[in-house]
N, CA, C and O atoms as CSV, one atom per row, in Angstrom:
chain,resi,resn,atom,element,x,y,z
A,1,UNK,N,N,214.504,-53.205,83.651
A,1,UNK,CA,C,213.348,-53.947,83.176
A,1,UNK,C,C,213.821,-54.941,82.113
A,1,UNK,O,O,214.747,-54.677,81.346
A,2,UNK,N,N,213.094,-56.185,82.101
A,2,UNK,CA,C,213.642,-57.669,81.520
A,2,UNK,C,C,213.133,-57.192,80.062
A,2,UNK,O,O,212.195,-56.419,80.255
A,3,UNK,N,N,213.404,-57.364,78.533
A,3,UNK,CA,C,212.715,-57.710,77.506
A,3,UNK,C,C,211.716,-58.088,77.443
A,3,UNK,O,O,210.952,-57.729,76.548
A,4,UNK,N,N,211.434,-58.820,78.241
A,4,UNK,CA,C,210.000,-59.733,78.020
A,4,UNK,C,C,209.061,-58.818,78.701
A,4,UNK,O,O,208.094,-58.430,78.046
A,5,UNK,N,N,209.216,-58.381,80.024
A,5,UNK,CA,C,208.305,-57.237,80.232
A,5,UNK,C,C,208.244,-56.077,79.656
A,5,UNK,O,O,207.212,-55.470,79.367
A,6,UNK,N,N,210.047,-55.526,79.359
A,6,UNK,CA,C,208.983,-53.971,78.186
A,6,UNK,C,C,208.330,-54.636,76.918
A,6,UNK,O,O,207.394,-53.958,76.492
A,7,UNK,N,N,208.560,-55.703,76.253
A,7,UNK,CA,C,207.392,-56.314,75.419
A,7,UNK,C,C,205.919,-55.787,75.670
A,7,UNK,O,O,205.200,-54.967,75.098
A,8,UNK,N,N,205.719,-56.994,77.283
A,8,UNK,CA,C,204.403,-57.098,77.536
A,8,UNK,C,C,204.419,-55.412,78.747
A,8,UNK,O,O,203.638,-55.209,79.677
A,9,UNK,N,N,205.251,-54.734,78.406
A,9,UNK,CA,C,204.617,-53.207,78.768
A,9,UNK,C,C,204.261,-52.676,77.222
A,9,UNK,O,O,203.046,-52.490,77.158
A,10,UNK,N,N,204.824,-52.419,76.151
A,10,UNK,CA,C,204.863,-51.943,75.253
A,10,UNK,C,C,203.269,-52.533,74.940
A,10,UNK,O,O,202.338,-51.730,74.995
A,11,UNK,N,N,202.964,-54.241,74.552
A,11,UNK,CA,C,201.721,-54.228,74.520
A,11,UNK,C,C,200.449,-54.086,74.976
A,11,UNK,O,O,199.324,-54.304,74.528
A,12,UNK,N,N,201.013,-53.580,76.188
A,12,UNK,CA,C,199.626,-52.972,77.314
A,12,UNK,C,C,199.698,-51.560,76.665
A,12,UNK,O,O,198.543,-51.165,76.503
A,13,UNK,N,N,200.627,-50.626,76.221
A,13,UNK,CA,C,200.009,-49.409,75.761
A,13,UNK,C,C,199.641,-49.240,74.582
A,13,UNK,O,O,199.287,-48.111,74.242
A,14,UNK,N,N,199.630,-50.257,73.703
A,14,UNK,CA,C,199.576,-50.087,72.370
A,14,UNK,C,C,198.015,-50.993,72.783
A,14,UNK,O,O,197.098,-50.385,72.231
A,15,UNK,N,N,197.698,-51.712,73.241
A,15,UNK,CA,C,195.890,-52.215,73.508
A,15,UNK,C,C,195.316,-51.124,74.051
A,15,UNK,O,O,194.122,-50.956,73.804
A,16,UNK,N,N,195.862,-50.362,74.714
A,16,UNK,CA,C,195.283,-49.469,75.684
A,16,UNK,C,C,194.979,-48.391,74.611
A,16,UNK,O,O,193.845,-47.917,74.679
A,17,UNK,N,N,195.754,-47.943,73.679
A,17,UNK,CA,C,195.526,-46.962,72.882
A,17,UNK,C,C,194.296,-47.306,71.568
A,17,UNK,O,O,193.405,-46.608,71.083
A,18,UNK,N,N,194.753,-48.704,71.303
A,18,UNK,CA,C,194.183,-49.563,70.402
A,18,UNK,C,C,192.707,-49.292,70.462
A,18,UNK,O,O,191.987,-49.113,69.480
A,19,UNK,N,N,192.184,-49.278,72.229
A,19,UNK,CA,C,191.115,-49.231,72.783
A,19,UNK,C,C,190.311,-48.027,72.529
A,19,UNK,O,O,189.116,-48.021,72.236
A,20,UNK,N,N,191.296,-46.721,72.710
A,20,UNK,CA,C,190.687,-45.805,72.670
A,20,UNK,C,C,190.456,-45.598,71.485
A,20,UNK,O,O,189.336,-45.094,71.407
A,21,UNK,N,N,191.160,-45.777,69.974
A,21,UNK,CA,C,190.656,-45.377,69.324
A,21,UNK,C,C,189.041,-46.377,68.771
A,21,UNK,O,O,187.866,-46.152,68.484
A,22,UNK,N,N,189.687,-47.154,68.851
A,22,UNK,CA,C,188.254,-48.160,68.682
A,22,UNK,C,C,186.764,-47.076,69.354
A,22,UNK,O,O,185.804,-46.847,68.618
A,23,UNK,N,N,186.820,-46.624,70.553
A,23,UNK,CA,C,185.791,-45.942,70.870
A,23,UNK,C,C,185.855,-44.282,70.445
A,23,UNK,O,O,185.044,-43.393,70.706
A,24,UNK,N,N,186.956,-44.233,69.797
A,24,UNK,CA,C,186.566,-42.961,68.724
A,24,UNK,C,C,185.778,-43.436,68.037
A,24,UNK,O,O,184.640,-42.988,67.899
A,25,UNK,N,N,186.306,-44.605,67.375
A,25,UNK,CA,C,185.786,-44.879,65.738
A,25,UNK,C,C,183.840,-44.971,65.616
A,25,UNK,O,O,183.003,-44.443,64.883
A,26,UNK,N,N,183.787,-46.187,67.071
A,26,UNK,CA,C,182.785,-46.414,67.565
A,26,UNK,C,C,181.756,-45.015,66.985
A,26,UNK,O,O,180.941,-45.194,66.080
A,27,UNK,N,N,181.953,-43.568,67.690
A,27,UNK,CA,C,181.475,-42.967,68.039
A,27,UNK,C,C,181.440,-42.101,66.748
A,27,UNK,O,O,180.387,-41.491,66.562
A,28,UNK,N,N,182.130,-41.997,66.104
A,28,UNK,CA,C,182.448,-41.422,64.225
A,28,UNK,C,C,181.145,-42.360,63.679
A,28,UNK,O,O,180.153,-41.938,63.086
A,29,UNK,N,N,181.406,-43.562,64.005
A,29,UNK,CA,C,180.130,-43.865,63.047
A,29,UNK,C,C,179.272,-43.769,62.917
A,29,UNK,O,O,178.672,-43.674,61.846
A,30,UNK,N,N,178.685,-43.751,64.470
A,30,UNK,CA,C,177.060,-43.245,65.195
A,30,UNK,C,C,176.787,-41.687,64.458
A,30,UNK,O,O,176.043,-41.242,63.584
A,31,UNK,N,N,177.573,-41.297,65.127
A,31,UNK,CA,C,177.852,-39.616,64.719
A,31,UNK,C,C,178.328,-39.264,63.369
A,31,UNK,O,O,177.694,-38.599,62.550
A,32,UNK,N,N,179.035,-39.569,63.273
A,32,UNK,CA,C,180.070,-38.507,61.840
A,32,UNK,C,C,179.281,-38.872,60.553
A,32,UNK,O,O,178.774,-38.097,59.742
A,33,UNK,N,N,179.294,-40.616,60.551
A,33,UNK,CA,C,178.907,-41.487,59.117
A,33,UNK,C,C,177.294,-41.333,59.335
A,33,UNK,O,O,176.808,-41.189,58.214
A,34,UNK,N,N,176.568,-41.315,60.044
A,34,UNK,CA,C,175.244,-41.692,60.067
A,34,UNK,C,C,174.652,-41.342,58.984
A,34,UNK,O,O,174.135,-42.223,58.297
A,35,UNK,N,N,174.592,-40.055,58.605
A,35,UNK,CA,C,174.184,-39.327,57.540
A,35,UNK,C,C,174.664,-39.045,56.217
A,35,UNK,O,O,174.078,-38.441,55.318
A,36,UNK,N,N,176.195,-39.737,56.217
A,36,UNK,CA,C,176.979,-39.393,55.177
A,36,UNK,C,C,177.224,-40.724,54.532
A,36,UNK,O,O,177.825,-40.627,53.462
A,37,UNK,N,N,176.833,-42.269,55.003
A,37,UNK,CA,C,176.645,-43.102,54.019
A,37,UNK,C,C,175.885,-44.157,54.101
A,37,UNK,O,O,175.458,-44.200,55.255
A,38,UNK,N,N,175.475,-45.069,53.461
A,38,UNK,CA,C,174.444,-45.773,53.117
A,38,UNK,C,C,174.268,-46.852,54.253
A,38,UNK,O,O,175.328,-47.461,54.397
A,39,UNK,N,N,173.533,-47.177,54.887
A,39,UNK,CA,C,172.726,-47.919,55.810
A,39,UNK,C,C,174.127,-49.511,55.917
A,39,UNK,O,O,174.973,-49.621,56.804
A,40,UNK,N,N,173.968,-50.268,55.001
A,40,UNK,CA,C,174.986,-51.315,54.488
A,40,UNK,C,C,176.355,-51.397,54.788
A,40,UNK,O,O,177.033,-52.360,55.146
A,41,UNK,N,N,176.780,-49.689,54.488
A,41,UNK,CA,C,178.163,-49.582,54.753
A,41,UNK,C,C,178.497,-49.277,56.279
A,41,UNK,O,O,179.486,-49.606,56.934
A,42,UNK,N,N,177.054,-48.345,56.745
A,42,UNK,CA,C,177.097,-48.208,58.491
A,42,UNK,C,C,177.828,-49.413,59.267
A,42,UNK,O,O,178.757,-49.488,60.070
A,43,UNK,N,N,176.748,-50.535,58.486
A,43,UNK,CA,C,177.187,-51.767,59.065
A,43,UNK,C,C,178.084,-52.475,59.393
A,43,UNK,O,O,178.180,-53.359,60.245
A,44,UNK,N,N,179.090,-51.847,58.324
A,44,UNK,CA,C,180.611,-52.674,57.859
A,44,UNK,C,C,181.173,-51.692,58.810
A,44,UNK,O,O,181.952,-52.183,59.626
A,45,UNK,N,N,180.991,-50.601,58.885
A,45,UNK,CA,C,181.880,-49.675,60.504
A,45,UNK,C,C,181.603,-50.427,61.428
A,45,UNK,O,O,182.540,-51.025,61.957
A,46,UNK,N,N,180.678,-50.572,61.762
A,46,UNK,CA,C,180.221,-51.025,63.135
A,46,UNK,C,C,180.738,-51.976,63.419
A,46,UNK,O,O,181.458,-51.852,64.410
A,47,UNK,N,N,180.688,-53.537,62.716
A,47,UNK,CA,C,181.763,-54.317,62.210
A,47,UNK,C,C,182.970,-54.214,62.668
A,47,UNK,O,O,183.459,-55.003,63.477
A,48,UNK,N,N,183.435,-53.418,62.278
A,48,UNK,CA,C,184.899,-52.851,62.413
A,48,UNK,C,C,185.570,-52.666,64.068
A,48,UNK,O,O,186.365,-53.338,64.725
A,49,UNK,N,N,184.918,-51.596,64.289
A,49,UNK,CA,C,184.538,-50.656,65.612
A,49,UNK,C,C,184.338,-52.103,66.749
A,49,UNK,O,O,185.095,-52.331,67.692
A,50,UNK,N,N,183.241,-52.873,66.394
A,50,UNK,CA,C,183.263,-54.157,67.607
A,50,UNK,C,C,184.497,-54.868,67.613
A,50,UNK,O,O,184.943,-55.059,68.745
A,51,UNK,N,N,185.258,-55.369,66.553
A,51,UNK,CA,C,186.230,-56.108,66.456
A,51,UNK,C,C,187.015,-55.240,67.486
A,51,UNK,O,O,187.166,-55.468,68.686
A,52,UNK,N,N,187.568,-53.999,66.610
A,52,UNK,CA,C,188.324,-53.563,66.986
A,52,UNK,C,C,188.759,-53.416,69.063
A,52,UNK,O,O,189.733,-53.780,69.722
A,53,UNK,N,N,187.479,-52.726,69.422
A,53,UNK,CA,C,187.070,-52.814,70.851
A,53,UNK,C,C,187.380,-54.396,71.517
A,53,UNK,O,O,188.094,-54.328,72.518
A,54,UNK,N,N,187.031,-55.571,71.192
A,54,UNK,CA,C,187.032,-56.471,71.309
A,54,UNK,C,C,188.292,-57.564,71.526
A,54,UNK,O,O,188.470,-58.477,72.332
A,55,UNK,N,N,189.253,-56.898,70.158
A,55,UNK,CA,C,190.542,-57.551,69.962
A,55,UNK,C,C,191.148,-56.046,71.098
A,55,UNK,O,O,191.914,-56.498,71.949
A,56,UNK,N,N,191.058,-55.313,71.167
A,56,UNK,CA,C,192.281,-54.215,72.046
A,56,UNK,C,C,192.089,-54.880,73.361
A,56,UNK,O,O,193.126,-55.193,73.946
A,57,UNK,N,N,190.769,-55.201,74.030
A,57,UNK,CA,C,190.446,-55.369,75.179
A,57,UNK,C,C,191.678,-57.282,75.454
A,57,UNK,O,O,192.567,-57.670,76.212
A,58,UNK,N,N,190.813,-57.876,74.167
A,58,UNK,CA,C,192.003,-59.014,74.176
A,58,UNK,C,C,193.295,-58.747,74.034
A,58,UNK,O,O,193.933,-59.776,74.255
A,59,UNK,N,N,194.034,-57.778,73.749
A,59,UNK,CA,C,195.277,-57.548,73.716
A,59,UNK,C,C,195.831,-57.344,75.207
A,59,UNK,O,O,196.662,-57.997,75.839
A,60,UNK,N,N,195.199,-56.390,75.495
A,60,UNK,CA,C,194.908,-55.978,77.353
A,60,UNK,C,C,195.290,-57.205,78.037
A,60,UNK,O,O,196.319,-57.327,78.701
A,61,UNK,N,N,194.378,-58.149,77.838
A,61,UNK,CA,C,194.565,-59.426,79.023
A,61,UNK,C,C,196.032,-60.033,78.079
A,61,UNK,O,O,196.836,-60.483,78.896
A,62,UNK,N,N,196.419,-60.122,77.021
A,62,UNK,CA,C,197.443,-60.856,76.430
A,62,UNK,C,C,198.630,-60.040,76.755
A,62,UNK,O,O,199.666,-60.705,76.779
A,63,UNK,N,N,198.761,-58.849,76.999
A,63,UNK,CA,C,199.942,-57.803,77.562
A,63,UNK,C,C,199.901,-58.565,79.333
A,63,UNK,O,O,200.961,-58.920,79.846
A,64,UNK,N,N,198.910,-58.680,79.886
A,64,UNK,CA,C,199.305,-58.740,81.445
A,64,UNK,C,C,199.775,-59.947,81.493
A,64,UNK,O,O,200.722,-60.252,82.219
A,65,UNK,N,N,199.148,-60.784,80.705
A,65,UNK,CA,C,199.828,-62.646,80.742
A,65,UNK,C,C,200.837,-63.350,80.167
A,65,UNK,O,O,201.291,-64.492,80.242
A,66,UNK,N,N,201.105,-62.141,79.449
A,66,UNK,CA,C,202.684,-61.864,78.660
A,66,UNK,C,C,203.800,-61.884,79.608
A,66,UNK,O,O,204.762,-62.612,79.362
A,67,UNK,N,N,203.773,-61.062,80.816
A,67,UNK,CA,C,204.659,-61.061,81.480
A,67,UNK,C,C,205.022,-62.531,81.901
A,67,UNK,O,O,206.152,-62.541,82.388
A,68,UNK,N,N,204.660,-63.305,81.886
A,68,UNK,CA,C,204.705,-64.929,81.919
A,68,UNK,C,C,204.829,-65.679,80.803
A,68,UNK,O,O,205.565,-66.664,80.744
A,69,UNK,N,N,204.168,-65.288,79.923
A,69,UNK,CA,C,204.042,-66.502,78.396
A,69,UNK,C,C,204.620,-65.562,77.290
A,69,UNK,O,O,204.628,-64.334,77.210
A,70,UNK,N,N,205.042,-66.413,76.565
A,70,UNK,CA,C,205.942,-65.993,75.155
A,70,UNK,C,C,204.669,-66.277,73.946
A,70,UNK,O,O,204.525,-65.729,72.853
A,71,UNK,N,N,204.065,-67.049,74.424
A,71,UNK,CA,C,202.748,-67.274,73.483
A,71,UNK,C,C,201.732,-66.259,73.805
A,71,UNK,O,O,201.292,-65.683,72.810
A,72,UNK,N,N,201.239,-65.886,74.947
A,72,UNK,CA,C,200.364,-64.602,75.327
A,72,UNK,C,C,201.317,-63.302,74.084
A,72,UNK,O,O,200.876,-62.760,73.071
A,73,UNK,N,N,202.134,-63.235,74.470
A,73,UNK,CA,C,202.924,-61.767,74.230
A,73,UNK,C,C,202.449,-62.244,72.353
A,73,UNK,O,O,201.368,-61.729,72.067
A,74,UNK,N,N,202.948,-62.923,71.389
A,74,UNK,CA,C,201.971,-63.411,70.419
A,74,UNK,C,C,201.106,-62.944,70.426
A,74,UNK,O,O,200.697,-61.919,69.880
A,75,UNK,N,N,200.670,-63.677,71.089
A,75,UNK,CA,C,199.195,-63.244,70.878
A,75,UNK,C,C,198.670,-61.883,71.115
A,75,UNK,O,O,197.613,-61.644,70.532
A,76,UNK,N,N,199.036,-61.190,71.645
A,76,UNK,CA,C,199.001,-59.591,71.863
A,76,UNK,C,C,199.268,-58.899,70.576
A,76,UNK,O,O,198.589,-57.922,70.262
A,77,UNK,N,N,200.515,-59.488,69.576
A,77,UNK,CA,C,201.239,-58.785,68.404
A,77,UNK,C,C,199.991,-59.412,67.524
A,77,UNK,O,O,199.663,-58.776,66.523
A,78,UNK,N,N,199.469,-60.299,67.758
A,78,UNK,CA,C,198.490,-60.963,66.504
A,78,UNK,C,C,197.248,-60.152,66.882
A,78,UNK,O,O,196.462,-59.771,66.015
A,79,UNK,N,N,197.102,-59.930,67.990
A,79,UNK,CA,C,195.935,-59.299,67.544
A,79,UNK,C,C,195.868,-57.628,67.551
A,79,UNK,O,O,194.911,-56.953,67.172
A,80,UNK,N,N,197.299,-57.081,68.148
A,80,UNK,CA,C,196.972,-55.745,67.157
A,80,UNK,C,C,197.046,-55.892,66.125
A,80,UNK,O,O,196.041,-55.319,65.703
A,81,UNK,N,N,197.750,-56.433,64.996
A,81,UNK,CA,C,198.064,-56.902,64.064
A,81,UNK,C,C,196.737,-57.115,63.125
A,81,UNK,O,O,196.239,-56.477,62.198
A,82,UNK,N,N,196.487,-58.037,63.654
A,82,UNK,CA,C,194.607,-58.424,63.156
A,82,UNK,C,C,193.790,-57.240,63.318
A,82,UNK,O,O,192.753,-57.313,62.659
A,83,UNK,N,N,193.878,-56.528,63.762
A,83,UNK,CA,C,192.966,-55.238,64.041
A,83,UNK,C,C,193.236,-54.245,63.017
A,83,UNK,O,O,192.364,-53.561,62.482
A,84,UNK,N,N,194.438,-54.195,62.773
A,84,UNK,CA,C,194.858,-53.134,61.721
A,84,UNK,C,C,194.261,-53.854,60.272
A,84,UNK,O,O,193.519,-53.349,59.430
A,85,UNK,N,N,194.780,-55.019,60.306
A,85,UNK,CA,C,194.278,-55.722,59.175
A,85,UNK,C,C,192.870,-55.437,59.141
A,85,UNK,O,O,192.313,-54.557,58.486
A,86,UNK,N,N,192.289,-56.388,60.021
A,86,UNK,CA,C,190.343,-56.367,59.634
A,86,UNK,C,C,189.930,-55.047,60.246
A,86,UNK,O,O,189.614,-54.347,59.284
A,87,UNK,N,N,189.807,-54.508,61.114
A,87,UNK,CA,C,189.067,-53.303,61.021
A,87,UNK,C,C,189.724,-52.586,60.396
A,87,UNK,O,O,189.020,-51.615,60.120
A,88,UNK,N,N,190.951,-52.447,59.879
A,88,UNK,CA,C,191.310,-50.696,59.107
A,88,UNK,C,C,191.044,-51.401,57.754
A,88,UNK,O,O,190.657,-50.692,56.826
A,89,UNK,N,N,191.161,-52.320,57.615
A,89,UNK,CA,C,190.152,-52.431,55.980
A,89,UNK,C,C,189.235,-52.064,55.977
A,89,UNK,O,O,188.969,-51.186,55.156
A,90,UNK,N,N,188.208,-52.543,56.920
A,90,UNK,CA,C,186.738,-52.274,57.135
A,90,UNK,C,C,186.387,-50.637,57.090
A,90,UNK,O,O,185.499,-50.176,56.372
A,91,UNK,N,N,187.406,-49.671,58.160
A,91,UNK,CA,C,187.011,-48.789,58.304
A,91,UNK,C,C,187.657,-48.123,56.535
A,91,UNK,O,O,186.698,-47.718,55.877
A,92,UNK,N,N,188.584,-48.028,56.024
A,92,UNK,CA,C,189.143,-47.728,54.427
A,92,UNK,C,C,188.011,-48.263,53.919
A,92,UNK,O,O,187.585,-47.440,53.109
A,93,UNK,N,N,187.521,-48.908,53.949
A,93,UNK,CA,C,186.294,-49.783,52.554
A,93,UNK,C,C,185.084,-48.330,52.802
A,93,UNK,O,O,184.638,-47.662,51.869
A,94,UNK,N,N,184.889,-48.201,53.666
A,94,UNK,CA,C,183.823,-47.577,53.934
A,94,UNK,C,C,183.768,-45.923,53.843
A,94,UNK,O,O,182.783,-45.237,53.572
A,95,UNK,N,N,185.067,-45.498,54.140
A,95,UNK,CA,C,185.209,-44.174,53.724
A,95,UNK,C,C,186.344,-43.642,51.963
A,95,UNK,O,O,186.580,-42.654,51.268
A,96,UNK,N,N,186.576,-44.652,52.026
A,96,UNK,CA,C,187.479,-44.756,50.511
A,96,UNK,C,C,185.956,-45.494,49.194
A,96,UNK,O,O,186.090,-45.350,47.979
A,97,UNK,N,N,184.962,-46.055,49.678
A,97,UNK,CA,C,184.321,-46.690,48.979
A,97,UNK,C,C,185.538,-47.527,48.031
A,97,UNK,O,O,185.631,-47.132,46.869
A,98,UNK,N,N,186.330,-48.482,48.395
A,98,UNK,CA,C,187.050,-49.347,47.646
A,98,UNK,C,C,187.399,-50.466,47.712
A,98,UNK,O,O,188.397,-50.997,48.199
A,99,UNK,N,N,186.293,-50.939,47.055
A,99,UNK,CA,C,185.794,-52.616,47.282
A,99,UNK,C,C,186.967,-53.363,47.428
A,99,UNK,O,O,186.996,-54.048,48.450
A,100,UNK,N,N,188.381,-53.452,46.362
A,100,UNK,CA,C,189.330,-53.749,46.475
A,100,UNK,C,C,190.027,-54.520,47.823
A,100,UNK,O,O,190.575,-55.623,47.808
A,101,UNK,N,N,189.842,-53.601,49.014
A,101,UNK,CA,C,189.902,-53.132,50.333
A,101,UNK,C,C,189.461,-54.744,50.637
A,101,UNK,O,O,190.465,-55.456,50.610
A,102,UNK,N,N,188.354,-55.416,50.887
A,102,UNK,CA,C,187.930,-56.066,51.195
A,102,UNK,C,C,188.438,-57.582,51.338
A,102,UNK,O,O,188.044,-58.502,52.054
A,103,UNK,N,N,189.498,-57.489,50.351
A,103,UNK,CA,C,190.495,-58.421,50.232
A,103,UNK,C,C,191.396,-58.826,51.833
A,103,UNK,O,O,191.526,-60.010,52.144
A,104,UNK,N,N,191.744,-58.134,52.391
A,104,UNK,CA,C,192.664,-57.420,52.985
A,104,UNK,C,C,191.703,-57.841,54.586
A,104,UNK,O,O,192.278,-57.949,55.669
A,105,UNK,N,N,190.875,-57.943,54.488
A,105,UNK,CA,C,189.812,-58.001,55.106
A,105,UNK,C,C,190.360,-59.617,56.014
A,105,UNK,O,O,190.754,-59.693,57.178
A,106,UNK,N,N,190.190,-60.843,54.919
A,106,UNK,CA,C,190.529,-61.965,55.625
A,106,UNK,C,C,191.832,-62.300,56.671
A,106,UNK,O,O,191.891,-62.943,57.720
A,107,UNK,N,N,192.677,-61.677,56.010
A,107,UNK,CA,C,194.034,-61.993,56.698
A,107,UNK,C,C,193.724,-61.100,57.587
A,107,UNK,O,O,193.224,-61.942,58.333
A,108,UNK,N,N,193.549,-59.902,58.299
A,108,UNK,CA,C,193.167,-59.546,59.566
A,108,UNK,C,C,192.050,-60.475,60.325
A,108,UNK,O,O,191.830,-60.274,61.519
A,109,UNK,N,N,191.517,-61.255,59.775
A,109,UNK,CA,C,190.625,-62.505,60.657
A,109,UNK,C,C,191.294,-63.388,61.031
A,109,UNK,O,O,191.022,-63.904,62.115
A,110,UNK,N,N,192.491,-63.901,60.190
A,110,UNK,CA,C,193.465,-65.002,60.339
A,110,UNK,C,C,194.350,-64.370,61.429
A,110,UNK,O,O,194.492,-65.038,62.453
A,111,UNK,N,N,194.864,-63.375,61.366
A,111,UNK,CA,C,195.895,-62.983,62.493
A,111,UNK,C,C,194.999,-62.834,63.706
A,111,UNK,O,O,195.463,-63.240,64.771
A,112,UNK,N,N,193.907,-62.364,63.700
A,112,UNK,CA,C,192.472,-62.313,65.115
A,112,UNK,C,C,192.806,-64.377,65.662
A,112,UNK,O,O,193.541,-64.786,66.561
A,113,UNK,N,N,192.232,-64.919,65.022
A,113,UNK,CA,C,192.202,-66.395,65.018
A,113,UNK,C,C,193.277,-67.194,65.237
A,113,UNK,O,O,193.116,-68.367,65.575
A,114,UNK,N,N,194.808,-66.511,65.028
A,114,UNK,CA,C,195.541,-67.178,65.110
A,114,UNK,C,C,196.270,-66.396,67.049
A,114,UNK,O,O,197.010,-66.890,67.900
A,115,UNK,N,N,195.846,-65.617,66.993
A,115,UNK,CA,C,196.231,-64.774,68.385
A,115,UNK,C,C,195.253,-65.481,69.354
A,115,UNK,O,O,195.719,-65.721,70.467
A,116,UNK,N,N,193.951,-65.860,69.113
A,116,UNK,CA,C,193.043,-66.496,70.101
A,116,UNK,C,C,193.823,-67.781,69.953
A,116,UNK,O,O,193.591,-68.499,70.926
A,117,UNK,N,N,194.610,-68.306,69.150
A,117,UNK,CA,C,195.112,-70.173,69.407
A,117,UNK,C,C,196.484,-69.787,70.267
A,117,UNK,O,O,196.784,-70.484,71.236
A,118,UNK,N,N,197.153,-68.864,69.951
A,118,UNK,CA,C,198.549,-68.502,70.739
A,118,UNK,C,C,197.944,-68.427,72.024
A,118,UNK,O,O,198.331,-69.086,72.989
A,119,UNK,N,N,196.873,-67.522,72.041
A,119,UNK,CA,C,196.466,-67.048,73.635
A,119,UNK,C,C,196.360,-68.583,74.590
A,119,UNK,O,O,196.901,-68.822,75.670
A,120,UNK,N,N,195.301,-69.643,73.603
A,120,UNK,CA,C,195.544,-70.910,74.414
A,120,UNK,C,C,196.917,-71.680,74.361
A,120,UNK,O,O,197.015,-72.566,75.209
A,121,UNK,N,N,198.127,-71.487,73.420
A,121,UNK,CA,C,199.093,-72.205,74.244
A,121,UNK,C,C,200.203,-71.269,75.231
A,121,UNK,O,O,201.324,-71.580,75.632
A,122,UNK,N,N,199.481,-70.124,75.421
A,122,UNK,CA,C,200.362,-69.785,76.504
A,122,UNK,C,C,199.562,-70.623,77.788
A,122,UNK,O,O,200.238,-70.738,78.810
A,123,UNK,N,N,198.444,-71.102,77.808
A,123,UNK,CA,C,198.377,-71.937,79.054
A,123,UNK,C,C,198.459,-73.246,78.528
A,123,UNK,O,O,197.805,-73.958,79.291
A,124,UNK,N,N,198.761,-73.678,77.942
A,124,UNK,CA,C,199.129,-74.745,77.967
A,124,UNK,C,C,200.605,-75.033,78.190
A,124,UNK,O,O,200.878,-76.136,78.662
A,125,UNK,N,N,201.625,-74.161,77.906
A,125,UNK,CA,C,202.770,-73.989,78.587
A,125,UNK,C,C,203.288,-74.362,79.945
A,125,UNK,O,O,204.278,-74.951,80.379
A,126,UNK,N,N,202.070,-73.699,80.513
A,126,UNK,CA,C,202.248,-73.586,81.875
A,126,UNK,C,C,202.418,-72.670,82.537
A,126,UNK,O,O,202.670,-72.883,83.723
A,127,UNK,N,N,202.358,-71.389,82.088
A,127,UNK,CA,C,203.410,-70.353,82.240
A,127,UNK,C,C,202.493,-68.976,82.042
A,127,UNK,O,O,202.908,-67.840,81.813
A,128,UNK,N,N,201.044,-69.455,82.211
A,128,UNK,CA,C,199.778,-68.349,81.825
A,128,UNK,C,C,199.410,-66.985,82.782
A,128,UNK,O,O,198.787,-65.958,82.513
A,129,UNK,N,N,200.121,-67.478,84.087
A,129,UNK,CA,C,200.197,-66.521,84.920
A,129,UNK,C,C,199.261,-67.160,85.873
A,129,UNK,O,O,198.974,-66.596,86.929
């Protein structure tokens, strides 16, 4: 197997996992947090939990189009990357109560944002699959 595909294998299991926990987290918040914190902060999980679901699923298509683009495969690392950043702040802010946290918050949007611009020049390459 070439580098470039255990890459874009490595980032198909790390979205794939990415995924599942996202629909743990999802389901912790409905369930676990409902009762244990304030309406506001629910929100900021939930927050979290969509991104998270959202960017794994985008990682998914950036692992299969990887096998072709050097900018997809990017974009796959940016947005697990971004996920750890913005939702595991999100989800730490909310069970740490530590506003601090929130900081930490943007640059997981920037790595989200900068993985959706990689994702478009792997077709612009040519090479998108």
């Amino acid at each position: 197997m070439t580098d470039t595909n255990q890459t874009a294998q490595r980032l198909l299991v790390l979205a794939a996992l990415s995924g599942a926990v996202a629909v743990a987290a999802g389901a912790f918040g409905a369930h676990g947090l409902r009762d244990a914190v304030a309406p506001e902060r629910l929100d900021v999980w939930r927050t979290g939990a969509t991104y998270h679901l959202a960017h794994a699923l985008a990682g998914l298509f950036a692992a299969f189009v990887g096998r072709e683009s050097r900018w997809a495969r990017r974009a796959g690392a940016l947005f697990l990357a971004g996920t750890v950043l913005f939702s595991g702040s999100l989800y730490a802010l909310v069970l740490l109560d530590a506003g601090w946290l929130g900081a930490v918050t943007p640059l997981g949007g920037v790595a989200l944002i900068a993985g959706w611009l990689s994702l478009a020049l792997s077709a612009r390459d040519g090479r998108a699959g």
